[in-house]
C-alpha positions as CSV (number, residue, x, y, z in Angstrom):
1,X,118.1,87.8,35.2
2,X,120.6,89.1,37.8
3,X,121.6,88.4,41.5
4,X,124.1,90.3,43.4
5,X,126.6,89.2,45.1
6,X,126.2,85.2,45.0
7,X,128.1,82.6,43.2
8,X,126.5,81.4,40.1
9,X,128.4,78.7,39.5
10,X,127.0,76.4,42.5
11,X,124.4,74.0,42.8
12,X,122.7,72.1,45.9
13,X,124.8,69.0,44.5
14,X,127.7,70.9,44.7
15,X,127.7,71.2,48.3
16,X,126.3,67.7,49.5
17,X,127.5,67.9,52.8
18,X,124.6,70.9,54.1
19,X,123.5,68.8,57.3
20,X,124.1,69.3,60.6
21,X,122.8,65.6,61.5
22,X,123.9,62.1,60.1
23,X,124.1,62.4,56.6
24,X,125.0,59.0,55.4
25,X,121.4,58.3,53.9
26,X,121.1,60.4,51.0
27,X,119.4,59.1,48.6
28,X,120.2,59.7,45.1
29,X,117.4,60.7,43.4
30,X,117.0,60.1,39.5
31,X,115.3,62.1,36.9
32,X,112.3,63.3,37.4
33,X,109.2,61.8,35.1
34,X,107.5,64.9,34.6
35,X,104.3,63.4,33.3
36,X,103.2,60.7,36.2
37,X,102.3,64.3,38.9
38,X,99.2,64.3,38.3
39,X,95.8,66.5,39.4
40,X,92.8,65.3,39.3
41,X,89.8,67.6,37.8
42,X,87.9,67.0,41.6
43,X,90.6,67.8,42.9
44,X,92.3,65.3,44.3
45,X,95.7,63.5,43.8
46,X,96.3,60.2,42.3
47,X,99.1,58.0,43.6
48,X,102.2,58.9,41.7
49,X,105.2,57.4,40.1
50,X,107.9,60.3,40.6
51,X,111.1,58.8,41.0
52,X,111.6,55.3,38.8
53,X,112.2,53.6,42.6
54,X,110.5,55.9,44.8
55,X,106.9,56.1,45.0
56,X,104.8,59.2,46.7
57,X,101.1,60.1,48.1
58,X,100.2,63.5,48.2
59,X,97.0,63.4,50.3
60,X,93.5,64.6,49.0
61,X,92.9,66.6,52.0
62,X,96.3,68.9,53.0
63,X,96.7,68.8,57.0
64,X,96.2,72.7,57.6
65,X,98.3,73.1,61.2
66,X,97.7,76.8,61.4
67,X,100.6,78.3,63.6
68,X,100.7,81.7,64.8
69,X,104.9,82.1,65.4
70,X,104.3,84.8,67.4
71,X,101.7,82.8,70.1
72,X,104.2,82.7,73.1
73,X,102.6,79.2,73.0
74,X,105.5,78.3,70.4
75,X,107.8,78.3,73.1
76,X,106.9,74.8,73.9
77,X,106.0,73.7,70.4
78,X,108.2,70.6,69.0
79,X,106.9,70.7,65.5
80,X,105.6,73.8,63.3
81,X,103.2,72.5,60.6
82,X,101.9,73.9,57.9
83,X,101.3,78.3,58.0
84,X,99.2,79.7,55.5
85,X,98.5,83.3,55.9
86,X,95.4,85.0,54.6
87,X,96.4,85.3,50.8
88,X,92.9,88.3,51.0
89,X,95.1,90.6,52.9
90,X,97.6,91.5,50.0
91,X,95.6,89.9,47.1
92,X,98.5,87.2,46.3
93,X,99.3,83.7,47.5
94,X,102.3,82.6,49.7
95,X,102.4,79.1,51.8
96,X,104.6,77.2,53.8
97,X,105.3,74.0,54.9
98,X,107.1,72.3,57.5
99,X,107.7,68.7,58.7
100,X,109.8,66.5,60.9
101,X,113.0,64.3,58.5
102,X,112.8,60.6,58.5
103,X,113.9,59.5,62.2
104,X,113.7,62.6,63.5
105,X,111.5,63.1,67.2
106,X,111.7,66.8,67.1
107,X,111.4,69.9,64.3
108,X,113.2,72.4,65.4
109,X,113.0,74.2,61.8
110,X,110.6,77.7,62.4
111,X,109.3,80.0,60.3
112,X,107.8,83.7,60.0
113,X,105.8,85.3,57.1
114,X,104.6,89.0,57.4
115,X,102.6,90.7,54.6
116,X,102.2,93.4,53.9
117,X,105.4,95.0,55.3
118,X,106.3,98.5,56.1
119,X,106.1,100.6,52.9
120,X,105.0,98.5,50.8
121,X,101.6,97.3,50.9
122,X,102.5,94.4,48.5
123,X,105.1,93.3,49.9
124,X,106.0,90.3,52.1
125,X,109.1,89.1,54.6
126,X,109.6,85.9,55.1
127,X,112.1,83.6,57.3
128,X,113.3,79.9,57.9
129,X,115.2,79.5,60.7
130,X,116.7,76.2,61.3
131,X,117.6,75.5,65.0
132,X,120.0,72.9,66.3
133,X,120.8,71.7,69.8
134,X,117.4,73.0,70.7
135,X,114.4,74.9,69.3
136,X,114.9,77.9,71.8
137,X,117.0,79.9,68.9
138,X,114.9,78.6,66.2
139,X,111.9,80.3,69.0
140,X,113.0,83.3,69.7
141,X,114.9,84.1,65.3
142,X,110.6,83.3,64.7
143,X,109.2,85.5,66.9
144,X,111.5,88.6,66.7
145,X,113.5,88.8,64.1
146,X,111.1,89.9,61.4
147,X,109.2,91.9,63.6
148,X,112.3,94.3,64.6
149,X,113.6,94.2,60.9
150,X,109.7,95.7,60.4
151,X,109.6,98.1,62.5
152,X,113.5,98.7,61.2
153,X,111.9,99.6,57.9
154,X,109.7,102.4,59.3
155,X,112.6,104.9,59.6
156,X,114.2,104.8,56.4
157,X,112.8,105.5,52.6
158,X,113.4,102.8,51.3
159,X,114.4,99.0,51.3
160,X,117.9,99.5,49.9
161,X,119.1,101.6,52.5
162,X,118.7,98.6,54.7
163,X,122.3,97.6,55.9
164,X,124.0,94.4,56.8
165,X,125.4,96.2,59.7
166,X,121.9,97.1,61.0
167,X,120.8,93.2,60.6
168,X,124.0,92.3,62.3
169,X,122.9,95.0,65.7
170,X,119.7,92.9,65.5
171,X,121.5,89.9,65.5
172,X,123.6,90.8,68.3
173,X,120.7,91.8,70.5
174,X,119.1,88.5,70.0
175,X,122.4,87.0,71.1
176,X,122.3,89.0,74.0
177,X,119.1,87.8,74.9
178,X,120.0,84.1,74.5
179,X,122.5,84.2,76.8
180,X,121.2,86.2,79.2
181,X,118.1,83.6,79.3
182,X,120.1,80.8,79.9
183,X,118.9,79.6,76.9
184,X,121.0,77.5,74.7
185,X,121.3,75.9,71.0
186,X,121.9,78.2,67.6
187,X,120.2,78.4,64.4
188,X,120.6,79.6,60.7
189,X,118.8,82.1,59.5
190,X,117.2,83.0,55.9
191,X,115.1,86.4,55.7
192,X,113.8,87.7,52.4
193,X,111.6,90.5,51.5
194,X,110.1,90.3,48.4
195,X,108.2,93.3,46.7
196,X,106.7,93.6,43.1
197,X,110.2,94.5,41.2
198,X,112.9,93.3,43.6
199,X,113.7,90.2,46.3
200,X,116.0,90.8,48.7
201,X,118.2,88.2,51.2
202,X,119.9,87.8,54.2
203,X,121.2,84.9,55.1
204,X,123.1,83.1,57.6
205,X,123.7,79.0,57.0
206,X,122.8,76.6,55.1
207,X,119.1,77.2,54.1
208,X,118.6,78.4,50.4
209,X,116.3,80.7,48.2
210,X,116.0,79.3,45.2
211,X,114.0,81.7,41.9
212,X,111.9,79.5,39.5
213,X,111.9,81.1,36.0
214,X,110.5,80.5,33.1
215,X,113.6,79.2,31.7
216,X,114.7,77.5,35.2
217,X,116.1,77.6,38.8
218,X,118.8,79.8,39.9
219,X,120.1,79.9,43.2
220,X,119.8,83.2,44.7
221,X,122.2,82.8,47.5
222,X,125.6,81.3,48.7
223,X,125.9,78.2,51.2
224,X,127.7,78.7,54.5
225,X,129.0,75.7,55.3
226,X,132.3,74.0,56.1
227,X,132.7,72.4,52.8
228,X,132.6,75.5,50.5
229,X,136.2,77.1,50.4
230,X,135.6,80.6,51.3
231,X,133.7,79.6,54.3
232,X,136.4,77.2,55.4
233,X,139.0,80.0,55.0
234,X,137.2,82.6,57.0
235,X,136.8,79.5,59.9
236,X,141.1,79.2,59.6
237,X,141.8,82.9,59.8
238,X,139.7,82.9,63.3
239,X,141.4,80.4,64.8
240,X,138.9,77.6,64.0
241,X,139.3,74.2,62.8
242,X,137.4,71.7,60.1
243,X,137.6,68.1,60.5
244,X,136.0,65.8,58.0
245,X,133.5,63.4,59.7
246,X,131.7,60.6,58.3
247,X,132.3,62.3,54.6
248,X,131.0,65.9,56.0
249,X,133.3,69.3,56.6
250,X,132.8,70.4,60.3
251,X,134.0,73.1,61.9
252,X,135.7,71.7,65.2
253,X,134.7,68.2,63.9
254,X,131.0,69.4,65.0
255,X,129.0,71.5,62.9
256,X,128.4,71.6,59.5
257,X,127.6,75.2,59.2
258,X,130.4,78.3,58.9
259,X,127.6,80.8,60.0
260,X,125.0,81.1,62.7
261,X,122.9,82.5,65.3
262,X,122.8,81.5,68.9
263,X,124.5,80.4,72.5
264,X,126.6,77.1,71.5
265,X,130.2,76.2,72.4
266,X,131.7,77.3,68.7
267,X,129.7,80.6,68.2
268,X,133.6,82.3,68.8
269,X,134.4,80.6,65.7
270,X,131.7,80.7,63.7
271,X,130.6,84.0,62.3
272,X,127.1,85.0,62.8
273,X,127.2,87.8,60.0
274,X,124.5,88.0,57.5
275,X,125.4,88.0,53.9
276,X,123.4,90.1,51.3
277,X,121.7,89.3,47.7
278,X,118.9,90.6,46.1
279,X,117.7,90.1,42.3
280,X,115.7,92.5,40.3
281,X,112.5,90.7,39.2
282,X,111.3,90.4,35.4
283,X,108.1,88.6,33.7
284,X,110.0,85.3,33.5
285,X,110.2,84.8,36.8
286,X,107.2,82.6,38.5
287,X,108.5,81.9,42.0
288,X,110.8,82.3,45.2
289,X,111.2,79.4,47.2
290,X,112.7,79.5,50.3
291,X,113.9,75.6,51.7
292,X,116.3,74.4,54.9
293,X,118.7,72.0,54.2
294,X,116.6,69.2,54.7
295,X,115.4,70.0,51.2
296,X,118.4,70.7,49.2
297,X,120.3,67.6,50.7
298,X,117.9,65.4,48.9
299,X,116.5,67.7,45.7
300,X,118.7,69.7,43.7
301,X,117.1,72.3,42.0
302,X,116.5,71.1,38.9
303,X,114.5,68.7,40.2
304,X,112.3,71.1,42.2
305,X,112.0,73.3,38.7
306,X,110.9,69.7,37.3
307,X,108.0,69.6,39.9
308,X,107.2,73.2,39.8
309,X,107.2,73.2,35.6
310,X,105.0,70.1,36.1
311,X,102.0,71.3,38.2
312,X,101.4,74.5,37.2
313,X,97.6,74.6,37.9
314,X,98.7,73.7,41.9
315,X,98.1,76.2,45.0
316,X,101.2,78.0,46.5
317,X,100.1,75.9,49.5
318,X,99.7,72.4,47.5
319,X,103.5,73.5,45.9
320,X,104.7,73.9,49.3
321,X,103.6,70.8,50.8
322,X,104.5,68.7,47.9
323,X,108.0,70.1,48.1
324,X,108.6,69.1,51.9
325,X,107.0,65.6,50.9
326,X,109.1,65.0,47.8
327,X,112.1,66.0,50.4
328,X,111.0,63.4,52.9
329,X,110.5,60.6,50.6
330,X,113.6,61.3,49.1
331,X,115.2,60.2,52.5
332,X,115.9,63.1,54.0
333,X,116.7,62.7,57.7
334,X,116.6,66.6,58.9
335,X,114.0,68.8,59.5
336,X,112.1,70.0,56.0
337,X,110.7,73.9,55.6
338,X,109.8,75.4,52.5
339,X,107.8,78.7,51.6
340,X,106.4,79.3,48.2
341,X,106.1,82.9,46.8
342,X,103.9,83.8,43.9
343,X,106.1,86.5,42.0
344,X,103.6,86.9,38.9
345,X,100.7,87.5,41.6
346,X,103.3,90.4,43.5
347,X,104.2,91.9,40.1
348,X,100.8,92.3,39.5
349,X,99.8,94.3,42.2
350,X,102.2,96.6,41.0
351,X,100.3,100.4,41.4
């Protein structure tokens, strides 16, 4: 199992300061007791005993929210639910999930799926984007970003000969549009585009792709926030600032994050370049999950592997949904997003 370019040596836990909101009620979850998720054969789920204190209800009947992100009725939207796009149009599953944290009014987490993709009829892109100050970056990351990558993928051979330079042009124009709207707030963003032998990343923030194998969970990507070194170095060498408030890194005493998207007072200081991974899939590896910070504040990944190695016989939709759910039980007081990719179903639509 390989990743390029990321630090291996990381963990959610090692970076428990991911928020961009209050973060002084995390909850610290303890082991995981495998053998209390249960699926019933009609089924339906039976009230749970996941944490030794914490109790969950995974309904019978999943609330199916069905959310086109490129309707321009999302400009006005407050809360994305749950997408699910037809799995019949590449022959695999994928699902997402999305969900308002404990106390929160607002979601102003989006997300984009696209399958298939440009070149590869198997393939699929997907994207979290998790706004703050307003949902109008969030918006406008949702609707375009993954579209102009697509099209970006129609003039070369193939997908390694995409650059971060070319992502960064995109970036810039969406920039450019932000301002020139008026429009105000920022976002991270997390792309990946995953195809039978290979998942590649982008990523600007805090958000995380996490691979379930097998034999675990590896995390396929590095954390841009003010508490990891390097970031905190780059934010120095610009100029920039970190205060510690209320136990979390900040850059200016403000944000949490050392990368992002959008038209926001510190957007001088903070870099909005992507960073690049990508990992070469084998037969071990069962899943990519894609999460904002609202999950890995509150689950490390161990604990999502638990759940994952635990309900094997679950939908990637049910998987999905029980992962934002866990998260918000858990405490978790930001927005929640995860997507679920089926890697054995995409390696086996290998032609």
């Amino acid at each position: 199992m390989s990743s390029k370019g990321v630090n291996k040596t990381h963990s959610f836990k090692n970076y428990p300061s991911f928020t961009k909101g209050n973060s002084s009620m995390t909850h610290q979850i303890k082991k995981i007791d495998k053998k209390r998720i249960v699926k019933l054969s009609n089924g339906t789920f039976k009230k749970i005993s996941l944490f030794s204190d914490l109790n969950i209800e995974i309904p019978t009947k999943l609330n199916l929210n069905l959310v086109d992100t490129n309707d321009s009725s999302l400009e006005s939207a407050t809360t994305i639910g749950t997408f699910f796009p037809d799995q019949k149009t590449t022959g695999w599953c994928y699902a997402a999930s999305s969900q308002k944290g404990n106390f929160r009014h607002t979601n102003e987490d989006r997300f984009n799926i696209i399958s298939p993709i440009q070149l590869h009829s198997f393939g699929i892109m997907a994207g979290i984007f998790d706004g703050f100050g307003s949902d109008e970056c969030s918006n406008l990351l949702a609707k375009q970003l993954l579209q102009e990558l697509n099209k970006k993928i129609t003039k070369i051979q193939k997908l390694e000969e995409i650059t971060n330079q070319e992502l960064i042009n995109i970036y810039k124009r969406i920039n450019k549009l932000m301002i020139a709207s008026n429009k105000t707030g920022g976002s991270t963003s997390l792309v990946s585009i995953a195809i039978p032998n290979k998942i590649f990343i982008w990523n600007i923030g805090d958000s995380f792709a996490l691979l379930i194998s097998k034999n675990g969970a590896i995390i396929l990507n590095n954390f841009h926030n003010a508490k990891n070194p390097c970031e905190k170095e780059l934010i120095i060498n610009k100029g920039g600032v970190v205060f510690e408030i209320g136990g979390i890194a900040r850059v200016g005493g403000e944000l949490a994050v050392t990368r992002a998207i959008g038209n926001f007072r510190l957007n001088k200081i903070v870099s909005s370049n992507p960073e690049f991974h990508s990992h070469d899939v084998n037969e071990n590896d069962l899943y990519l999950v894609l999460g904002s910070d609202g999950i890995s504040n509150f689950l490390n990944e161990n604990e999502i592997f638990e759940f994952f190695s635990s309900n094997q016989d679950l939908t990637e939709l049910e998987l999905s949904e029980g992962i934002t759910k866990l998260a918000y039980q858990a405490g978790s007081n930001d927005n929640i997003t995860a997507i679920v990719i089926n890697l054995q179903k995409l390696s086996s639509s290998k032609t």
